[in-house]
Structure formats: C-alpha cells, structure tokens
PASEBA-1860 file (N, C-alpha, C; in nm, 3 decimals):
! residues 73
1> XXXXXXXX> 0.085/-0.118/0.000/0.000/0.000/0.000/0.088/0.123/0.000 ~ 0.033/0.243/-0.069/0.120/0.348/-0.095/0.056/0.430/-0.045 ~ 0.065/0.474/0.085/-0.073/0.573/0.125/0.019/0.751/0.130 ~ -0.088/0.816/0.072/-0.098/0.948/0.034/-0.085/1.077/0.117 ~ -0.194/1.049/0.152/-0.236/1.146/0.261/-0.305/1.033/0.338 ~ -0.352/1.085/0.472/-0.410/1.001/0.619/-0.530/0.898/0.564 ~ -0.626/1.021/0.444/-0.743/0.960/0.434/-0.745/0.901/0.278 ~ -0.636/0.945/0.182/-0.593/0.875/0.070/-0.543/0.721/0.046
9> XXXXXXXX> -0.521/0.669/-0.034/-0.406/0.544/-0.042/-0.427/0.490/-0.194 ~ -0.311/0.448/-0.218/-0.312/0.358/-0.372/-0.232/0.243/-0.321 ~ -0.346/0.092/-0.395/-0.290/0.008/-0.382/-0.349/-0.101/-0.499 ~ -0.297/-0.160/-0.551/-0.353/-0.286/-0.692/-0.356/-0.387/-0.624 ~ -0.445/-0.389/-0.689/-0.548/-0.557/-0.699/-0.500/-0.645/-0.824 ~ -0.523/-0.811/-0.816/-0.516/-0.841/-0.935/-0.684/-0.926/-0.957 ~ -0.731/-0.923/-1.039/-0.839/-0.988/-1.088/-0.849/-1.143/-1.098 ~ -0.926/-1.218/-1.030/-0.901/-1.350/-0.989/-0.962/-1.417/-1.139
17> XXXXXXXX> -0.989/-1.554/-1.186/-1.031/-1.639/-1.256/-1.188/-1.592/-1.310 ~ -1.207/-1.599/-1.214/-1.402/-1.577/-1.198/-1.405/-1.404/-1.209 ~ -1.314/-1.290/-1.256/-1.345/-1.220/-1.256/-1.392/-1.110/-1.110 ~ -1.291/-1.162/-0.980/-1.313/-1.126/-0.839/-1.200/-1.027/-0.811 ~ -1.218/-0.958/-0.694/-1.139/-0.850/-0.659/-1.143/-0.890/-0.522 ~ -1.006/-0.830/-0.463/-1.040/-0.842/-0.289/-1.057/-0.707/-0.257 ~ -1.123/-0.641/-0.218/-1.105/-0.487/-0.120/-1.009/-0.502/-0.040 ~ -0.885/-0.435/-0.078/-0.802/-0.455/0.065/-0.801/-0.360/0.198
25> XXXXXXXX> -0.765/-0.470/0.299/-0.834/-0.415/0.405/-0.801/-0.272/0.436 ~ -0.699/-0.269/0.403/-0.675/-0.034/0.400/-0.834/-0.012/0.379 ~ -0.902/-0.019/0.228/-1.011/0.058/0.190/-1.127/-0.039/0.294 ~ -1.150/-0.183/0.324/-1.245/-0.180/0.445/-1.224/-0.085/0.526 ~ -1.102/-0.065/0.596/-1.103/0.028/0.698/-1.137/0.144/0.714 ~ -1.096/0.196/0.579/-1.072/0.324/0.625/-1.271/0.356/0.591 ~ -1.338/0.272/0.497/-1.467/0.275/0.480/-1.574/0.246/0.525 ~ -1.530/0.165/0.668/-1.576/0.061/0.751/-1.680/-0.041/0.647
33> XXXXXXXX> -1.641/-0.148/0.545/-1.677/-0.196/0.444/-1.689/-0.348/0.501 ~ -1.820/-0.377/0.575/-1.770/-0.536/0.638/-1.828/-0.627/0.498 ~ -1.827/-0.751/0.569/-1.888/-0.867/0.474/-2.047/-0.867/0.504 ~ -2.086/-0.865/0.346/-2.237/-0.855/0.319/-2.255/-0.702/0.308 ~ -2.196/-0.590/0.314/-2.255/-0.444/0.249/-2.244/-0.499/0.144 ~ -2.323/-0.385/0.084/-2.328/-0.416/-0.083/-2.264/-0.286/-0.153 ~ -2.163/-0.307/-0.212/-2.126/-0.175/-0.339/-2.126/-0.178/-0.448 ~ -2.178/-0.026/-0.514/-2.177/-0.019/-0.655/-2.078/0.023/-0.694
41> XXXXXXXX> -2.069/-0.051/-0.808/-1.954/-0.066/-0.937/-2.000/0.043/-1.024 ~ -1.912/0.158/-1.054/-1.947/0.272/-1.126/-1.783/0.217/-1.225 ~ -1.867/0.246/-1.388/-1.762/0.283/-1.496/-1.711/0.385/-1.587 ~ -1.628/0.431/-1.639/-1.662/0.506/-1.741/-1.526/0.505/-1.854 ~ -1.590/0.454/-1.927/-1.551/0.378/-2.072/-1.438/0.468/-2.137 ~ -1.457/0.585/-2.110/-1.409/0.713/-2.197/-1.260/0.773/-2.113 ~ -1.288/0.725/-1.953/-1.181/0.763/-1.874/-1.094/0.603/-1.844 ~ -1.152/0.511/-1.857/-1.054/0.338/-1.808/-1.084/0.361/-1.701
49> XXXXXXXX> -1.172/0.404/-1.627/-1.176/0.381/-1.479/-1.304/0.284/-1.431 ~ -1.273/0.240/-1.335/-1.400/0.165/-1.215/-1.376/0.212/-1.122 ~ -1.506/0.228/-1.025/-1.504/0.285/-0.891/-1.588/0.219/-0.770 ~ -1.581/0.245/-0.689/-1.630/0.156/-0.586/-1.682/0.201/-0.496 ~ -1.840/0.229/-0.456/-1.890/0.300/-0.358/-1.980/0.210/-0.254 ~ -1.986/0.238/-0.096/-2.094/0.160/-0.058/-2.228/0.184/-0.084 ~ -2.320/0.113/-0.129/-2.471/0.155/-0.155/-2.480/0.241/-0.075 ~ -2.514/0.258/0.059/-2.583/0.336/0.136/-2.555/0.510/0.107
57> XXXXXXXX> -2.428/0.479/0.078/-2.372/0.662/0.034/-2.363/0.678/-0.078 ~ -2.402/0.615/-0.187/-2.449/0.608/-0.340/-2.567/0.667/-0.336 ~ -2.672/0.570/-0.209/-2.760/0.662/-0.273/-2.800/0.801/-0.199 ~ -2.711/0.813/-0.093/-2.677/0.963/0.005/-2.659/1.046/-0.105 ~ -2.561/0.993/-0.214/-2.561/1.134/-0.298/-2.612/1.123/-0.398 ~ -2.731/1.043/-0.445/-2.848/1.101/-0.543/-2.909/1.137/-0.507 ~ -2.957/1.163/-0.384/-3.036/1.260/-0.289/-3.173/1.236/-0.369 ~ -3.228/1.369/-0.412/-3.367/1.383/-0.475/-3.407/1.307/-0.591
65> XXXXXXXX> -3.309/1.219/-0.645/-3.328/1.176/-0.806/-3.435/1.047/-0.783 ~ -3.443/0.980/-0.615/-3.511/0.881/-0.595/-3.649/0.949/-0.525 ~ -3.639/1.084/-0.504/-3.777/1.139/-0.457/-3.810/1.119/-0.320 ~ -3.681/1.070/-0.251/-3.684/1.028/-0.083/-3.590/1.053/-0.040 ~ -3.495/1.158/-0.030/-3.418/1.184/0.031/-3.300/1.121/-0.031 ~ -3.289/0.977/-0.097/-3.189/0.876/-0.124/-3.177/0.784/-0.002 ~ -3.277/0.751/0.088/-3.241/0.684/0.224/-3.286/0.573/0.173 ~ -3.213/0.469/0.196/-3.218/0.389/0.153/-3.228/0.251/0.286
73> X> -3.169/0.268/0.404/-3.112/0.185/0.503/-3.252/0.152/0.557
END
C-alpha cells in the first residue's frame, strides 16, 4: 500500500479467474466496508476507470433523483 495522505491510499489488486477482486483491508477500513454491504460498481468507458462506492452513500448522494431523500437503510 502506498498511502498518500491520512485519508488517501493507492494500492492494486489483481483480478481472480471468476473475474473477483479483494477490497483490501486499508479501503475496508478506512470505509468501515464489512462482509455482506453491498457496493456499486461505477464505470466510465471514456476515462478506463471503475469505482467503488458503498450503496448506502451512493444513494446519500443522489439525494432527490429517488424522490426520498436517497435513504435507503
């Protein structure tokens, strides 16, 4: 792990057989990310990137687009 700043860090993954990733535990931590949250997989084709958010604050920041606040829990 190559950490940045306190609340930053870069670190690679390699992609298993089946197409799996591990979260390493830096980003559980620092995200408090246990087993069984669920996160969305955000892409964008045009930049090579994937991103990784926990649902619950995915939908914290669509706020009004779901017409409920985004509360989801």
């Amino acid at each position: 792990m190559k950490e940045i700043q306190k609340d930053r860090f870069i670190v690679s993954v390699k992609v298993g057989p089946k197409g799996q990733i591990t979260v390493p535990v830096e980003a559980r931590r620092m995200f408090d990310i246990k087993e069984g949250d669920t996160l969305m997989v955000m892409g964008d084709r045009a930049r090579g990137g994937v991103a990784l958010l926990k649902a619950d604050e995915f939908y914290k920041l669509m706020g009004g687009a779901f017409g409920d606040g985004g509360d989801r829990t």
